[in-house]
N, C-alpha and C positions, 0 to 999 in steps of 0.2 A: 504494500500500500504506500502510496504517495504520504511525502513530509512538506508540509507547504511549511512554507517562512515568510517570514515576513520584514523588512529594510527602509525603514521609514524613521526619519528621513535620509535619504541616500544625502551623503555629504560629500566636497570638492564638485558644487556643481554653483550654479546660478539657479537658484528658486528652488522649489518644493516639489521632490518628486519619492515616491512610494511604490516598490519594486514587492508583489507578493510571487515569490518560486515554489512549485510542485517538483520535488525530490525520490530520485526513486533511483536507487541501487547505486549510487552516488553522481548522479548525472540528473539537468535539469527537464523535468518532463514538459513542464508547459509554465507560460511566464504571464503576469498581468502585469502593466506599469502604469501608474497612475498621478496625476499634475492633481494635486489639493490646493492649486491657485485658485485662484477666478479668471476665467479669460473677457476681454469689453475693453480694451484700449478704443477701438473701433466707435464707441458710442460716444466717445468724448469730443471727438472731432467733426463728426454730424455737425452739420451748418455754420462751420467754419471756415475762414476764407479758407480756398486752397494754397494760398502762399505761406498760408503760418503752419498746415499742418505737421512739417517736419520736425515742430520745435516741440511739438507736442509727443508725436510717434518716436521720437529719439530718444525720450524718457522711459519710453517702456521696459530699459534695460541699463543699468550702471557699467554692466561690458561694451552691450553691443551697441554703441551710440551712434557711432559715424556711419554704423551699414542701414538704420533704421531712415535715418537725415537724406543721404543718398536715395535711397528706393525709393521713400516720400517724393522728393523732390524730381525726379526721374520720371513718377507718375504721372507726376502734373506738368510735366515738358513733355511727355508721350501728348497727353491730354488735351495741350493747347499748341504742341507743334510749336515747341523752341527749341530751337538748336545751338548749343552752349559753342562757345571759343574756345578752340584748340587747348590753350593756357587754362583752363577752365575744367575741362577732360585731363589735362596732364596732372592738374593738383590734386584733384578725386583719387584719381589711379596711386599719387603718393603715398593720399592720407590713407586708404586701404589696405594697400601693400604694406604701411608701417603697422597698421592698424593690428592687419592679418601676423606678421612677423613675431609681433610684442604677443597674441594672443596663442599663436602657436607655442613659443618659449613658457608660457608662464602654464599652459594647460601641461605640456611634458612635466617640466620639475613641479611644480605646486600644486597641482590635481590630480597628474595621476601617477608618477611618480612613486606616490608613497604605497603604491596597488604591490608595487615589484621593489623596490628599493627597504632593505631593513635596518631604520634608524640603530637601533640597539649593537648589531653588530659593528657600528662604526669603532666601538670602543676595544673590537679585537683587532680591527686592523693595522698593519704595519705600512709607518708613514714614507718607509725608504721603497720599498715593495709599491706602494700606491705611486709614488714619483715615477718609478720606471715605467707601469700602468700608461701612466698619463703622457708621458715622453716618447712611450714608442704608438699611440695612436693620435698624435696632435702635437702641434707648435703652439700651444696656450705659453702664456710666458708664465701663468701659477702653476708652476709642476715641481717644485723641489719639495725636497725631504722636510725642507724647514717649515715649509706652506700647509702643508697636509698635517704635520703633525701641530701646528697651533691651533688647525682646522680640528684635532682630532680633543685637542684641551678644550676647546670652545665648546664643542659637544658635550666632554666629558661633566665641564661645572655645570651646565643646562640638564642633563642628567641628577646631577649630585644635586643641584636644587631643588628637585622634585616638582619644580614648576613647567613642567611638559608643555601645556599647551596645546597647540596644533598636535604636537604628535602624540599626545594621550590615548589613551584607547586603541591605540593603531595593531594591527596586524601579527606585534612583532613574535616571531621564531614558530610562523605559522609553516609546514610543510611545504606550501606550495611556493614561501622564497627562495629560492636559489645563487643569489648572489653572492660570490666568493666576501671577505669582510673591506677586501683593498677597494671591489669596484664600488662597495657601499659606500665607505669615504671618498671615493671619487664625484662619486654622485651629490652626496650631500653637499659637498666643497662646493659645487657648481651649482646647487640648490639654493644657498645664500648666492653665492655672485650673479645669478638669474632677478633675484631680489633689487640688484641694484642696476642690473644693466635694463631691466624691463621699464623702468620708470625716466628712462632715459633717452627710447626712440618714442614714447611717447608724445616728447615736445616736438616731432614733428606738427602734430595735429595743432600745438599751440602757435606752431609760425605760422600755416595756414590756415586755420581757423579763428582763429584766438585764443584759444582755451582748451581744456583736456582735465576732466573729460567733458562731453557735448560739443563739439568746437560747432562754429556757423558755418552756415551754409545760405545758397539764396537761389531761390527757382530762377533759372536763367544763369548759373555760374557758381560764381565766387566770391564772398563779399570781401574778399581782402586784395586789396589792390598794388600792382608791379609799380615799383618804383624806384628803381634800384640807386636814387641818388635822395634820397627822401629818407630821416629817421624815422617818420611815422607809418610807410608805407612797408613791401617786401623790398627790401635794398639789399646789397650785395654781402653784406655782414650777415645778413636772415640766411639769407638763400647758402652762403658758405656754413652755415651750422648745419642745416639741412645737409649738404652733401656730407661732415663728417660726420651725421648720425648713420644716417645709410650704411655707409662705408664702415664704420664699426658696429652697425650688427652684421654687416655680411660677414663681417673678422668672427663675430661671437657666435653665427649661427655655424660656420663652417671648424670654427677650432675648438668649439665646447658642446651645443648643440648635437650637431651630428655624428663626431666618433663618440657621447655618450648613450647617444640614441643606439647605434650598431654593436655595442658593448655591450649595453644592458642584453639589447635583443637580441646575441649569441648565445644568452644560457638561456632564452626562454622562446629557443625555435617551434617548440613545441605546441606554441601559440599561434602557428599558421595556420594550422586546423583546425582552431577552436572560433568561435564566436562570429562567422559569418554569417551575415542577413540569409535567412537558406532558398530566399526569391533569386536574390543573385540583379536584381534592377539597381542601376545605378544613373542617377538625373545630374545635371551638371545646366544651369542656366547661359553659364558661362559672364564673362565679363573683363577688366579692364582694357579700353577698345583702345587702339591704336590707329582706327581709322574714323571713327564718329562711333557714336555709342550703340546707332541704328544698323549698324554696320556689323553683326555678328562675330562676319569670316573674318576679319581685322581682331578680334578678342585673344588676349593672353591667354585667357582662360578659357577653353575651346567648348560649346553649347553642345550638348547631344544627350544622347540616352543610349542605353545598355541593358541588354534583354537576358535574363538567365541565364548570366555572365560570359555571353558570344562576343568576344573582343573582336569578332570579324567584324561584325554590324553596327553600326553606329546610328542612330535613331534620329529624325530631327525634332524639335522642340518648337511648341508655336501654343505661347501660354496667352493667346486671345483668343482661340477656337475656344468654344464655351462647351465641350463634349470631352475635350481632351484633359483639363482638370479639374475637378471636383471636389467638393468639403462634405464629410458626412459623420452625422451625428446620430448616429443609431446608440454609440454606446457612451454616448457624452452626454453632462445635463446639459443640455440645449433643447430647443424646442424651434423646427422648424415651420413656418405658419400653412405649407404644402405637406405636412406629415415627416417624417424622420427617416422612411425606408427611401429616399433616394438622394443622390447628391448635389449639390447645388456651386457651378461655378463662381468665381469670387465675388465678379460683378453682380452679382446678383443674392450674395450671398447675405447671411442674418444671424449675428447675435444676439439670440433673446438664454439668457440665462432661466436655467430648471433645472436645480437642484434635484434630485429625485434617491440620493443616498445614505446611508444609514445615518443614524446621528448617536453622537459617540458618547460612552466610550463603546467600542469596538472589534473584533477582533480579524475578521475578513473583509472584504468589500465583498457587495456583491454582484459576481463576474458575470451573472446570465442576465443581469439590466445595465443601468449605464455604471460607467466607474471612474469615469475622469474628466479632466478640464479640458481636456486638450479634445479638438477635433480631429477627423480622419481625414486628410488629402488623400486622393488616388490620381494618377495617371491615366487614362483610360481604361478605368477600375483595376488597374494594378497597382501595388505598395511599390513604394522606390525609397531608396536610398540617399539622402544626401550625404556631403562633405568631402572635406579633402580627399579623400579615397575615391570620390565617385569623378573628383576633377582630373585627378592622377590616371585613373584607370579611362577617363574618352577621350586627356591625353595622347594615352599612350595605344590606345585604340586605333587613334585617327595618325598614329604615324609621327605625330611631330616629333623632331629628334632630338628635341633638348630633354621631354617625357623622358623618351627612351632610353635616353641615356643617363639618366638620374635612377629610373626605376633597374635600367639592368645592371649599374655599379651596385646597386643596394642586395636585389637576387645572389651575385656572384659574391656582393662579401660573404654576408651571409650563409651561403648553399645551397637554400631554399630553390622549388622551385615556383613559377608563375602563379602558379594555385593559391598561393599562399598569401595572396593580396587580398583575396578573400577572406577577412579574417579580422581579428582582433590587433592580433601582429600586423598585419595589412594595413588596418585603419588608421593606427598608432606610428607606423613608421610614412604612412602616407602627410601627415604632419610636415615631418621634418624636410623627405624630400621634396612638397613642396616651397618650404623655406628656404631650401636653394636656391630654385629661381624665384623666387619673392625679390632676394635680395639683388639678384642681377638685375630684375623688369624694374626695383627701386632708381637704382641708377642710370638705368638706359629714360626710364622717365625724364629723372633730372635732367638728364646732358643735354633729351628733348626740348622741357623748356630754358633752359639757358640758352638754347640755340635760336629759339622763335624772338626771346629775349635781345640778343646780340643782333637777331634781323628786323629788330624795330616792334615786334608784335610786343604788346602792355595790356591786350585786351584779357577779362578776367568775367565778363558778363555781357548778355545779350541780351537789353531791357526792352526791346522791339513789340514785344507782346506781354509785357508784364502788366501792364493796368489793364481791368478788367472791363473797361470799354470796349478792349480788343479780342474779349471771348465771344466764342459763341453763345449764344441760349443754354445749351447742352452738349457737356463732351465726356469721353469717358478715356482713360487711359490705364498705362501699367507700367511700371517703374522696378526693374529685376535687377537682380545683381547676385554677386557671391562672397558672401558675409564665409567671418573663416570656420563658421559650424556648415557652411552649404550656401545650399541655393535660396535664396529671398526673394518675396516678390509682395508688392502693395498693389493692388486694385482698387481706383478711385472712378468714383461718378459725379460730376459736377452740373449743377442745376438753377440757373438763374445766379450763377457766379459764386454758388456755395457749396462746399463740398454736400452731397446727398448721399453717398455712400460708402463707405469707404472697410476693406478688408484687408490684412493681414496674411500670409503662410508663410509662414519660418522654418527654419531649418528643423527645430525642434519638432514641430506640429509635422514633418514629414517623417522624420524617426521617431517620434514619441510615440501616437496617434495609437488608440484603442481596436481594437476590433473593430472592422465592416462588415457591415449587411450579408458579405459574402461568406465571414466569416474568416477571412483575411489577416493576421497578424501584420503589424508594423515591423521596420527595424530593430527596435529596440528588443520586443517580446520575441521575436523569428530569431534574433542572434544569442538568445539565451538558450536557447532550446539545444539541449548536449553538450553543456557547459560543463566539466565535473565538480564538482564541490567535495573537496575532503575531508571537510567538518562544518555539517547546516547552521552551526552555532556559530560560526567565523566564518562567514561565505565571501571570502578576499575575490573567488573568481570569478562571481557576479559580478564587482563592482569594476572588475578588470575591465572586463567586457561593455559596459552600462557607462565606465569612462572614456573607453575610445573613443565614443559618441562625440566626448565634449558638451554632457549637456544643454539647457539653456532654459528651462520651464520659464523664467523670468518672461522671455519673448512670445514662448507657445499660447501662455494665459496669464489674463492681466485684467486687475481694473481697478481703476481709481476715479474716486469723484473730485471735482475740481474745488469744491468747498472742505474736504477733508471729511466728509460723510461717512460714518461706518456704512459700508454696504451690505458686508455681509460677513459671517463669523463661521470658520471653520474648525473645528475642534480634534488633534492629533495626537491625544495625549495629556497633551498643555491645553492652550487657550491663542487664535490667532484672529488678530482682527486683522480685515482685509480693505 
């Protein structure tokens, strides 16, 4: 007989998410995951101009700020047909790539990290041992005996204080860690210095936005204006920090980042087989355009779809057919005003909040009505996959040979074979490899616009259509991009120059999402399914698997009143007002 368990709240994530697992013979039978948010960003911004909604959707998340602002904004230039200035596109493509960069770094060492990595044993390992470690797979310049072993006192009194903190309660000397004790101080070393280099390429966002987090943005461009002889505007001293921030994370992603990543994932190859979505769909909307943003085939980030993991075929994407994506709430409380057995694309789509589950305390959900916040997106009633792995893999599908050759240095360090992308390991090291080229397309950005810069271009916006005398009566648009959990996309309807409708799907609500109508599993729940767990009481390799995601609940479901109004109270234990 099955041993369910129960993982509420899953933590190292953004928001509120509750993981119940069916156990049997030490492998996971069947998996429920559930958002105890509220989802209703969406009702906030009803009859709202369209040019402020970004400032509003941007809030929906303390992570994911600049991919929320962008999509917003995107919609409503889809919507009213503006087309932004070069220098405008080149800063976007920055602040994302920094965005993505810092986000990739900080989910490796600070979230999930501590899944595989075992604090405790820091304190057997040898710091002259750790030095050669780090010397013979990297040019970091912190690799002596001397480094590691202050790195290993620093631990030692954080220990001895008995003030743990973060890594209280943690995993440690569970069977399924593996890590010799040198690479465990390796790791850790580089888990503080991740600390301080993360908060570092974030001031990108603060030269081109203003600020970080939420930096501005402005329907039609850019609100920060090229001036490169101006202390007030972008002048040549801005634009020069910008290139050395760039430039040192490509140092930090390629000299600490990556041979940590390859290191860890030599003792735990074992992990190529485990935790793949078992649909095998993988979505990629694609994004930073190099030729206009309308312009697809010009995207870094290559658009397609991937069918029950045929890396021969490559699928096209066209998220304005109203058949080809879908939101359905059969097993969500929501209440659709057409009934709940069918799906409803975005435009068209409806947050009415309906609660309909247990009220606590509690000990199961329950599974055969609805169970969560999050809604169900399908593809053409199929489940798909976002995130790095799914960008990595149509990629490396469609041929391009920088993919290729990032994903097949990784295979051959490794040993693995192709298969194994599918996967947990797959998902997790798809991160890092894209961080590679994150940090090239950073720079190749920049030298773009210094060069538009040097040939006279200052332009940063296109106010041609920005007052709403120059809309139509009725437009409707969609504003897509690839935030670093996936693919994002905002669906706006504007009506007598006010927004009238406006939806959300996140990356989240693509892997989170409940059961469908069909009976369908999402990501999240399909990549649990033959997890093993070697003690239901410490289930390390749920949360293995449930991290590679990179959660994001924050994005999937949300709602706030703009007076500060309790809305609504959900009870976990504790007590949480929403």
């Amino acid at each position: 007989m099955a041993n369910r368990i129960v993982i509420d709240p899953i933590t190292r994530i953004e928001g509120h998410l509750r993981v119940e697992a069916e156990i049997k013979e030490g492998k996971v039978t069947n998996a429920y995951c559930s958002s105890t948010m509220v989802r209703g960003m969406e009702k906030i911004v009803e009859g709202r101009d369209p040019r402020d909604v970004w400032a509003f959707v941007q809030r929906t998340c303390g992570v994911c700020t600049t991919v929320h602002a962008i999509a917003s904004i995107r919609s409503v230039e889809d919507a009213l047909d503006i087309v932004i200035p070069p220098n405008a596109e080149l800063a976007r493509n920055i602040i994302t790539i920094s965005h993505a960069m810092q986000d990739h770094v900080v989910h490796f060492y600070h979230l999930h990290a501590l899944d595989w990595v075992d604090i405790t044993q820091v304190l057997n390992a040898d710091p002259k041992a750790t030095s050669l470690l780090a010397q013979s797979i990297s040019k970091w310049h912190n690799s002596s005996p001397g480094y590691f072993s202050d790195v290993k006192k620093r631990i030692k009194k954080f220990v001895d204080s008995g003030q743990l903190g973060i890594f209280a309660k943690g995993y440690w000397g569970h069977p399924a860690m593996k890590l010799p004790a040198e690479v465990n101080l390796l790791a850790v070393a580089h888990y503080l210095e991740a600390l301080e280099w993360q908060k570092e390429i974030v001031k990108v966002h603060t030269i081109l936005g203003g600020k970080n987090p939420h930096p501005h943005f402005l329907v039609g461009g850019m609100a920060s204006a090229l001036n490169v002889g101006d202390a007030g505007g972008l002048n040549i001293e801005r634009l020069a920090y910008i290139s050395k921030l760039l430039k040192d994370a490509k140092k930090f992603i390629n000299e600490v980042y990556i041979p940590d990543l390859l290191a860890i994932a030599s003792f735990y190859k074992d992990w190529g087989a485990i935790g793949g979505s078992k649909f095998n769909n993988y979505l990629s909307y694609g994004d930073l355009p190099t030729g206009g943003y309308r312009n697809p085939s010009t995207f870094k980030w290559p658009q397609g779809i991937i069918l029950n993991g045929d890396l021969s075929t490559v699928h096209p994407v066209d998220l304005e057919k109203t058949d080809d994506i879908q939101e359905f709430v059969n097993k969500a409380w929501y209440d659709y005003k057409g009934g709940n057995d069918k799906g409803l694309h975005p435009w068209e789509g409806e947050t009415n909040i309906n609660y309909t589950g247990p009220k606590p305390p509690y000990e199961y959900l329950d599974v055969e009505k609805e169970y969560s916040f999050v809604k169900t997106p399908r593809w053409q009633g199929k489940p798909m996959e976002v995130g790095p792995l799914s960008r990595m893999l149509v990629g490396y599908a469609k041929g391009i040979p920088e993919y290729k050759e990032v994903v097949n240095y990784a295979l051959k360090t490794l040993d693995v074979p192709a298969a194994a992308l599918f996967s947990t390991l797959g998902r997790t090291a798809a991160r890092g490899l894209e961080s590679i080229l994150l940090a090239d397309w950073g720079l190749e950005f920049f030298d773009d616009l210094l060069n538009n810069i040097k040939n006279g271009d200052t332009r940063m916006a296109n106010m041609e259509k920005y007052e709403p005398h120059k809309w139509p009566k009725e437009a409707k648009g969609v504003g897509y991009m690839e935030a670093p959990r996936g693919g994002l996309a905002h669906w706006i309807t504007i009506k007598d120059r006010k927004t009238e409708n406006y939806q959300m799907v996140v990356p989240t609500t693509w892997n989170a999402g409940p059961r469908d109508p069909k009976g369908q599993m999402s990501a999240y729940e399909s990549a649990l399914i033959g997890t093993p767990v070697a003690d239901p009481d410490n289930p390390v390799e749920i949360l293995r698997t449930i991290h590679s995601f990179d959660p994001c609940l924050a994005c999937a479901v949300h709602l706030y009143d703009e007076q500060g109004k309790n809305i609504s109270q959900v009870q976990i234990g504790g007590s949480c007002s929403i």
